[in-house]
One Martini backbone bead per residue (centre of mass of N, CA, C, O) as a GRO file, in nm:
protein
  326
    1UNK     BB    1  12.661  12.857  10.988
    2UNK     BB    2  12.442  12.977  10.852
    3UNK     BB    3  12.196  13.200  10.853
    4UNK     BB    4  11.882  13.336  10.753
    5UNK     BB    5  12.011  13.622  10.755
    6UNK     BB    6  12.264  13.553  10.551
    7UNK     BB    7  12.118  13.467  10.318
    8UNK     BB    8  11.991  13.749  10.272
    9UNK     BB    9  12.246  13.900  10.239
   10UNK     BB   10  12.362  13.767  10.039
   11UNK     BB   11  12.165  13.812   9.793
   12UNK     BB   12  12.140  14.150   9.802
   13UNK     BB   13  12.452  14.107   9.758
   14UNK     BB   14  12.375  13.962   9.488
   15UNK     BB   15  12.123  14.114   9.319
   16UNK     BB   16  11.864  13.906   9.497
   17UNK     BB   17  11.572  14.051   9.567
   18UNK     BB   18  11.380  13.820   9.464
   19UNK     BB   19  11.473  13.615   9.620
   20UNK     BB   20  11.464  13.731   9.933
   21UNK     BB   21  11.161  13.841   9.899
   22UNK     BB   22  11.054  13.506   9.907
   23UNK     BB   23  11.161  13.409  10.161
   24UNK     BB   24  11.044  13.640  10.357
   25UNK     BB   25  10.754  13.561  10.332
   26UNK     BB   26  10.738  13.287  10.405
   27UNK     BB   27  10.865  13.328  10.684
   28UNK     BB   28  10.650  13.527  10.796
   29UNK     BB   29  10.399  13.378  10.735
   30UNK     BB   30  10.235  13.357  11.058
   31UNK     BB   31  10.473  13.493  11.264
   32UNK     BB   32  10.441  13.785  11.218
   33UNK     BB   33  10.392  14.158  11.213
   34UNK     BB   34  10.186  14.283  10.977
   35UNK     BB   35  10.418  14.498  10.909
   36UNK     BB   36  10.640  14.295  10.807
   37UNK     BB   37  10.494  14.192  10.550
   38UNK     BB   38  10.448  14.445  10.443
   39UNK     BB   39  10.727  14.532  10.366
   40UNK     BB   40  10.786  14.298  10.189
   41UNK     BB   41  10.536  14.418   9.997
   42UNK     BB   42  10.646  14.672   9.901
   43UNK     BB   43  10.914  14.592   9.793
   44UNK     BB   44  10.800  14.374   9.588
   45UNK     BB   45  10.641  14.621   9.434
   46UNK     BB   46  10.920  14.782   9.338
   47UNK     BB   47  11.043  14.594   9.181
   48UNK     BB   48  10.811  14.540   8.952
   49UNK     BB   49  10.796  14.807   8.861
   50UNK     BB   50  11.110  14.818   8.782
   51UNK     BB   51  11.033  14.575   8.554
   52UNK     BB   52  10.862  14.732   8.394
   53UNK     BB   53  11.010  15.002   8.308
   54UNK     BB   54  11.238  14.873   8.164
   55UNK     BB   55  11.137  14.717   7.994
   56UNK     BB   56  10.983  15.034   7.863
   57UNK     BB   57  11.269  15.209   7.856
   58UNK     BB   58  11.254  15.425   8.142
   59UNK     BB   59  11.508  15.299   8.208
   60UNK     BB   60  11.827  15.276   8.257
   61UNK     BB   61  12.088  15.098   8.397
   62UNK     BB   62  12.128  15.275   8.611
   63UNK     BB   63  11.878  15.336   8.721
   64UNK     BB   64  11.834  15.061   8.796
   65UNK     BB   65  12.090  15.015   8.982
   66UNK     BB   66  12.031  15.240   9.211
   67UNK     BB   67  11.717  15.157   9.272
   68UNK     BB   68  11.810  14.840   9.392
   69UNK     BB   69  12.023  14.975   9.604
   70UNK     BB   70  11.769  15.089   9.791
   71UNK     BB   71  11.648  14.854   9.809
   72UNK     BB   72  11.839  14.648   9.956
   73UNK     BB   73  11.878  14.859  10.175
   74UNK     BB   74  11.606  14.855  10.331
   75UNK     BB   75  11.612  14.527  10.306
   76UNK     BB   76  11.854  14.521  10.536
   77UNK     BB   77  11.757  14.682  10.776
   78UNK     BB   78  11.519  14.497  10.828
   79UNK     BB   79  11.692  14.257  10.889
   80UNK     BB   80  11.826  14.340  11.132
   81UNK     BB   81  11.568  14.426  11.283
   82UNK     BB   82  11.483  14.121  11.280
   83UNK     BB   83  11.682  13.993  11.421
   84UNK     BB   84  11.701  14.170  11.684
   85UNK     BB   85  11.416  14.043  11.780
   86UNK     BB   86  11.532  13.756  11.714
   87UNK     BB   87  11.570  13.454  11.879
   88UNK     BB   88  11.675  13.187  11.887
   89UNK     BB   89  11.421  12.973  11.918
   90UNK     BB   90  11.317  13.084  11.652
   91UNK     BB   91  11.129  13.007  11.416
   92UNK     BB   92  11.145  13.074  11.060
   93UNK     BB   93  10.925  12.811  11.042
   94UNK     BB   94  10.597  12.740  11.085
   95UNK     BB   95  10.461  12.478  11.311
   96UNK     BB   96  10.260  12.277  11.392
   97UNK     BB   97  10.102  12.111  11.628
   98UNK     BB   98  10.068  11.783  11.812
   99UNK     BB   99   9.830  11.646  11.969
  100UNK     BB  100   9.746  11.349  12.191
  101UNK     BB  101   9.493  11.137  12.360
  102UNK     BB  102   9.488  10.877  12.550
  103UNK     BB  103   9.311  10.622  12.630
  104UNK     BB  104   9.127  10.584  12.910
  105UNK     BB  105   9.096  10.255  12.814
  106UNK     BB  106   9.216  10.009  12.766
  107UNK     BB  107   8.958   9.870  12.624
  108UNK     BB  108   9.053   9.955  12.385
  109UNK     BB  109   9.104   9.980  12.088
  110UNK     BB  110   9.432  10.019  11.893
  111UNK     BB  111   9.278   9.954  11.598
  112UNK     BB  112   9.159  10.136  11.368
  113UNK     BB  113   9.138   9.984  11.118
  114UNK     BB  114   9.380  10.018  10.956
  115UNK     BB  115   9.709  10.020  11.002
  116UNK     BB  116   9.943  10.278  11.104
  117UNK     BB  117  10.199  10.082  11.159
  118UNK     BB  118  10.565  10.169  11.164
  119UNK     BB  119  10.895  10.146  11.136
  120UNK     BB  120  11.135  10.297  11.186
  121UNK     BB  121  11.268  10.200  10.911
  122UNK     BB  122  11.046  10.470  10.761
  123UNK     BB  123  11.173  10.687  10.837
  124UNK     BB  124  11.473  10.685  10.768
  125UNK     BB  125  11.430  10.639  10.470
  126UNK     BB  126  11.294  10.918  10.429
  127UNK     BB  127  11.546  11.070  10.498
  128UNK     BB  128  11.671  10.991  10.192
  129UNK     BB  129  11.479  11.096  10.017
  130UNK     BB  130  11.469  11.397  10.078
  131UNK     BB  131  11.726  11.499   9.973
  132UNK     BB  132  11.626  11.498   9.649
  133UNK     BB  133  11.473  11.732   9.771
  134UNK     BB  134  11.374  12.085   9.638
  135UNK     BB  135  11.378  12.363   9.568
  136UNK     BB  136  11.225  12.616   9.367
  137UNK     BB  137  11.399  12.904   9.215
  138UNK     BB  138  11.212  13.190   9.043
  139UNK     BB  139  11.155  13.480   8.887
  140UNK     BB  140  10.786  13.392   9.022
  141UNK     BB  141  10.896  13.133   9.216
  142UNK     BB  142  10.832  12.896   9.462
  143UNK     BB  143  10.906  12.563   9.433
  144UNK     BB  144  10.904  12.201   9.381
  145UNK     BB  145  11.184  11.915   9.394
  146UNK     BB  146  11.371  11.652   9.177
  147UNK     BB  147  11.562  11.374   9.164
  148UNK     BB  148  11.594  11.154   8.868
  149UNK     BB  149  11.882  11.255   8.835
  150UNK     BB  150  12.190  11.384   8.912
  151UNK     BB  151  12.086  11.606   8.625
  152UNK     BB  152  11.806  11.580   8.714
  153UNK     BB  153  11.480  11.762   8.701
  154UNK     BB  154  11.160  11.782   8.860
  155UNK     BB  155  10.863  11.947   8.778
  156UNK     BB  156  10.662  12.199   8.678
  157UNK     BB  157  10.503  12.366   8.391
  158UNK     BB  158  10.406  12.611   8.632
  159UNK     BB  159  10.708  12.654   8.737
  160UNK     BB  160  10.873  12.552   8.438
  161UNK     BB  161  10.805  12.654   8.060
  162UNK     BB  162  11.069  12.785   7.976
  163UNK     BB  163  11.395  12.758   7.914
  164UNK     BB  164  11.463  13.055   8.000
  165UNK     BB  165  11.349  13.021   8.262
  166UNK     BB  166  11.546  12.776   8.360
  167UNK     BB  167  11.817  12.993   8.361
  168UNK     BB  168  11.674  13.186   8.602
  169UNK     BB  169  11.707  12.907   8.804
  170UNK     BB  170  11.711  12.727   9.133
  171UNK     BB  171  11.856  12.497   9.342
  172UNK     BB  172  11.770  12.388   9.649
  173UNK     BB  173  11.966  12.214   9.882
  174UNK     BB  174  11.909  12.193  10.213
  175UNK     BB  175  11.632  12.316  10.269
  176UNK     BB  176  11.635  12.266  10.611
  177UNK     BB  177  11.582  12.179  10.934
  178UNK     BB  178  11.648  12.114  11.238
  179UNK     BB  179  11.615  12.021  11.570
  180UNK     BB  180  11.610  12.358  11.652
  181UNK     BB  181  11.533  12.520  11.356
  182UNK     BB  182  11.774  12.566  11.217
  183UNK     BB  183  11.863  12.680  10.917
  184UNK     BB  184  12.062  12.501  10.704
  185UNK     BB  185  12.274  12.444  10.497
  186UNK     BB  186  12.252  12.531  10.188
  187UNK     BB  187  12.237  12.469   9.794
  188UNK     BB  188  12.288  12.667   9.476
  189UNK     BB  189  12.212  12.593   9.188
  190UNK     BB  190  12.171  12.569   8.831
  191UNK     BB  191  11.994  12.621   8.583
  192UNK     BB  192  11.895  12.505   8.273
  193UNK     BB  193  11.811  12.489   7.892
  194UNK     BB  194  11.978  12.233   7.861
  195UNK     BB  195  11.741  11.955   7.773
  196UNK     BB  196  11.438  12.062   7.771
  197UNK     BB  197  11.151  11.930   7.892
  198UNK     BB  198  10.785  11.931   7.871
  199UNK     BB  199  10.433  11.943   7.991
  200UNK     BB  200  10.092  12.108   8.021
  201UNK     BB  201   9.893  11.874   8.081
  202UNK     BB  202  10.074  11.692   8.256
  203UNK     BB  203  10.272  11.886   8.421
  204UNK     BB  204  10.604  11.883   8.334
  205UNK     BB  205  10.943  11.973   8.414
  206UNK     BB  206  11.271  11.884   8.269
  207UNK     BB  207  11.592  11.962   8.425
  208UNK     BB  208  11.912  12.102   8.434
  209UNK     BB  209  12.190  12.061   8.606
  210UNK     BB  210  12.420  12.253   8.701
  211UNK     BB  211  12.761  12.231   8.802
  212UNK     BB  212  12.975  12.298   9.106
  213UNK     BB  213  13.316  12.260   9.226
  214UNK     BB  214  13.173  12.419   9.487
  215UNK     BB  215  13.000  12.215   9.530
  216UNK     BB  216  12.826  11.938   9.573
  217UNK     BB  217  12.760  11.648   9.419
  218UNK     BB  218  12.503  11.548   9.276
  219UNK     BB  219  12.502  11.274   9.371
  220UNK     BB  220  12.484  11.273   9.708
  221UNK     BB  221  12.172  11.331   9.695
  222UNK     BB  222  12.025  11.148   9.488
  223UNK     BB  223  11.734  10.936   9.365
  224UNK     BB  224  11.403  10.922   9.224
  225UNK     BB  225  11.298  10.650   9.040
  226UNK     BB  226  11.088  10.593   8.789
  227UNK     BB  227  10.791  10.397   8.803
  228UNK     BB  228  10.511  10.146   8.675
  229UNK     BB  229  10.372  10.087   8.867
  230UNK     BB  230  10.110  10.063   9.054
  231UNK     BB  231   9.868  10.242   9.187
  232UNK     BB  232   9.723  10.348   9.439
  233UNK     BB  233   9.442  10.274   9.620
  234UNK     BB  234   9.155  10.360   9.749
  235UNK     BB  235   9.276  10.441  10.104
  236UNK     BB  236   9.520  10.467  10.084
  237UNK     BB  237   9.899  10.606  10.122
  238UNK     BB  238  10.005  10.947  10.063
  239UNK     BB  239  10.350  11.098  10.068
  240UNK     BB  240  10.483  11.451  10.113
  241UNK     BB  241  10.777  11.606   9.996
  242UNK     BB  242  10.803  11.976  10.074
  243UNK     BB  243  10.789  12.360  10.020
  244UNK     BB  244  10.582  12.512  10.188
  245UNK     BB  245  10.561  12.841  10.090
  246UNK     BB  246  10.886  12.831  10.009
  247UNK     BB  247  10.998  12.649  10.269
  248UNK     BB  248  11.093  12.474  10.432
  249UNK     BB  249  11.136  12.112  10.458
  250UNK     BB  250  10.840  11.908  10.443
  251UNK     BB  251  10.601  11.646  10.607
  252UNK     BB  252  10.307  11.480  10.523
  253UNK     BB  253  10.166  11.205  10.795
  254UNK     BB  254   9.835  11.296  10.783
  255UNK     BB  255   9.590  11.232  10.618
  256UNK     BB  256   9.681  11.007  10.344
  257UNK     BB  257   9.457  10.996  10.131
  258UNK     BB  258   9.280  10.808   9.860
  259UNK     BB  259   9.002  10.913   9.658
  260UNK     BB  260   9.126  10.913   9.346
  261UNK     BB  261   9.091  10.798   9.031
  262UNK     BB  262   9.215  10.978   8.696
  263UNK     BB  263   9.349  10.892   8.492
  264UNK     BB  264   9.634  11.043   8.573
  265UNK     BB  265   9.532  11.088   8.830
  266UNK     BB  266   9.585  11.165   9.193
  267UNK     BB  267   9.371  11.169   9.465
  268UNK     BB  268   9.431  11.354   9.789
  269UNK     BB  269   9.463  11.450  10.156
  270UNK     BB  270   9.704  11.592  10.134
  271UNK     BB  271   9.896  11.814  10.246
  272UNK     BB  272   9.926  12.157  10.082
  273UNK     BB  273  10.094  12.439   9.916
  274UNK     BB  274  10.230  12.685   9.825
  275UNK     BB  275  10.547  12.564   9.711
  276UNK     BB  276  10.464  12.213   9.620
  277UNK     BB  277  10.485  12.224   9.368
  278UNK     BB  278  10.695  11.958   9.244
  279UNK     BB  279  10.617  11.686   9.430
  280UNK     BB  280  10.666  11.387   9.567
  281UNK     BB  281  10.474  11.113   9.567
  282UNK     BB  282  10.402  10.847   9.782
  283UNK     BB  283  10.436  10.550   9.904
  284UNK     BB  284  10.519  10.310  10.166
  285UNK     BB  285  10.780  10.234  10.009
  286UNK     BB  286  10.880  10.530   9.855
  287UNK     BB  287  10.745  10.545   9.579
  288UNK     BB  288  10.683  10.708   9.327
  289UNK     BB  289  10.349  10.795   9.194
  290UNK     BB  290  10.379  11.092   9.179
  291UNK     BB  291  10.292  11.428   9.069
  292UNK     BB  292  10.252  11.706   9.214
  293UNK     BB  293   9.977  12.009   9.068
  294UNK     BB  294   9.736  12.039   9.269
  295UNK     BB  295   9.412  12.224   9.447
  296UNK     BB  296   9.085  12.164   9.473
  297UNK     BB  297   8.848  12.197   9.313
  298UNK     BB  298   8.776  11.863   9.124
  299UNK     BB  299   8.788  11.655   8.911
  300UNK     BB  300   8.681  11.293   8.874
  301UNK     BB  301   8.497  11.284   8.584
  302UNK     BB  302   8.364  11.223   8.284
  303UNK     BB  303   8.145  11.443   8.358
  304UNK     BB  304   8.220  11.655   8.628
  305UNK     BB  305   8.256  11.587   8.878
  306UNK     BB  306   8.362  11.728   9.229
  307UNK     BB  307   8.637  11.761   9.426
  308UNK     BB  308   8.810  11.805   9.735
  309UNK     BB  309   9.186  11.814   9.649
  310UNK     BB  310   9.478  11.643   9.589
  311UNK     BB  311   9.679  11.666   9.260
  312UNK     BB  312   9.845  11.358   9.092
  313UNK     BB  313  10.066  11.281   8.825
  314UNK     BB  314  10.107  10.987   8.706
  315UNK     BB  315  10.417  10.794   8.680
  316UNK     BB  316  10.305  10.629   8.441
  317UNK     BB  317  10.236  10.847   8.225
  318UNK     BB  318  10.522  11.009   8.261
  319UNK     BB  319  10.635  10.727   8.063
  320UNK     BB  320  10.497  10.711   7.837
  321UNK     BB  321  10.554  10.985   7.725
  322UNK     BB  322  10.845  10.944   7.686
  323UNK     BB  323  10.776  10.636   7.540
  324UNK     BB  324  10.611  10.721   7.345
  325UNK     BB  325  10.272  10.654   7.444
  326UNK     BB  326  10.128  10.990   7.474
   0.00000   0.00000   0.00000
């Protein structure tokens, strides 16, 4: 099983130099040295110049493919020096602990308002929906996806906004960590221009996966089917599974309220990061039932008054633009 630092010499070694620099800050982002964080924020300094030069024709295709190999090999050593210091239980991505100090008197009631006790196989579900969520890898960054069809992906359209930009990402399946920490082998498909649609309004855009005889059959995955049910009401709870930060693939399970609906919108208080953009939000039953796509002050109602909440795209929405109805 590839390590993760593997996985990073695998990309430097096939000149995916922006692909391993997007991988190493996801990882270091508050795990690491300070020191560490800048190298590779310099390095990805040096690709950016060195892609605006190229544009601008100051550089010819040797210059280019040298100096990229200069960049390569300085993050090949940085990564070697990275692993010799890093013991095998360290985790190459932060999760947060969660302590519960249980009540100190019998007496005290057991369900504080709504129960949120819930049967072991709703976890199981989880586990099973998880599987259709990946990676995206852009060459602008990386965000999260789903499997609404065997070779059809769903995103956002400020994740990847036109086919050309689509030809030039991919998706990572089961980048995910096990239960030591180790993050586990996954699978990068190739996406394509060919039948991309978007939406810039409602924030959605579907990709096509190139199939790859070398990887896991498309189907493996599982697909997670939009359907047109009524939304979550205020108050309910609903489950997000993404890639924060770019990493690997996480759930937040606490504090999943809903505390607004505003046409297409559905505003919530549950966790996400910079690339959670175009994960699906479930409901209790693990339908999806939003598309994530934004957070921060939120507008809530036609007046203009806003709240700071988590919000996404209602399912049932982007089921009507597909069916020309919006």
């Amino acid at each position: 099983m590839a390590t993760f630092f593997d996985r990073i010499r695998e990309l430097l070694a096939g000149d995916e130099a922006e692909a391993a620099v997007e991988q190493l800050l996801a990882a270091l982002k508050g795990t690491s040295r300070p020191e560490d964080l800048r190298e590779v924020i310099v390095q990805a300094g040096r690709l950016s110049r060195l892609r605006k030069q190229a544009r601008k024709g100051f550089l010819s295709e040797d210059q280019l493919a040298r100096e990229r190999a200069r960049i390569a090999d300085s993050l090949l050593q940085f990564v070697d020096e990275l692993a010799a210091r890093t013991v095998a239980a360290d985790r190459p991505f932060a999760t947060a602990g969660v302590s519960f100090e249980p009540p100190a008197s019998a007496a005290l009631e057991k369900i504080f308002g709504a129960s949120h006790l819930k049967g072991i196989a709703w976890l199981a579900r989880g586990i099973e929906v998880a599987a259709s969520v990946c990676r995206v890898v852009t060459p602008q960054g990386v965000g999260t996806g789903f499997l609404v069809a065997p070779d059809r992906l769903l995103t956002n359209h400020h994740v990847i906004a036109e086919p050309g930009f689509a030809a030039k990402s991919f998706a990572e399946m089961n980048f995910q960590e096990d239960a030591s920490g180790a993050l586990q082998t996954f699978y990068r498909y190739r996406l394509s221009a060919e039948g991309f649609q978007t939406h810039a309004e409602l924030d959605w855009s579907l990709v096509r996966i190139e199939r790859d005889a070398a990887l896991p059959p498309l189907e493996s995955w599982g697909v997670l089917p939009l359907e047109t049910g009524p939304p979550p009401e205020v108050g309910e709870h609903v489950t997000i599974i993404q890639h924060p930060g770019g990493g690997a693939k996480q759930i937040a399970l606490t504090a999943n309220q809903v505390v607004n609906l505003f046409e297409h919108r559905l505003q919530y208080t549950t966790d996400t990061l910079p690339g959670s953009s175009g994960s699906p939000v479930f409901n209790d039953a693990w339908k999806v039932v939003a598309l994530h796509h934004a957070g921060g002050n939120l507008v809530k109602n036609q007046r203009g008054d806003r709240m700071y909440a988590n919000e996404g795209i209602l399912v049932a929405k982007l089921v009507e633009r597909w069916n020309g109805k919006a």
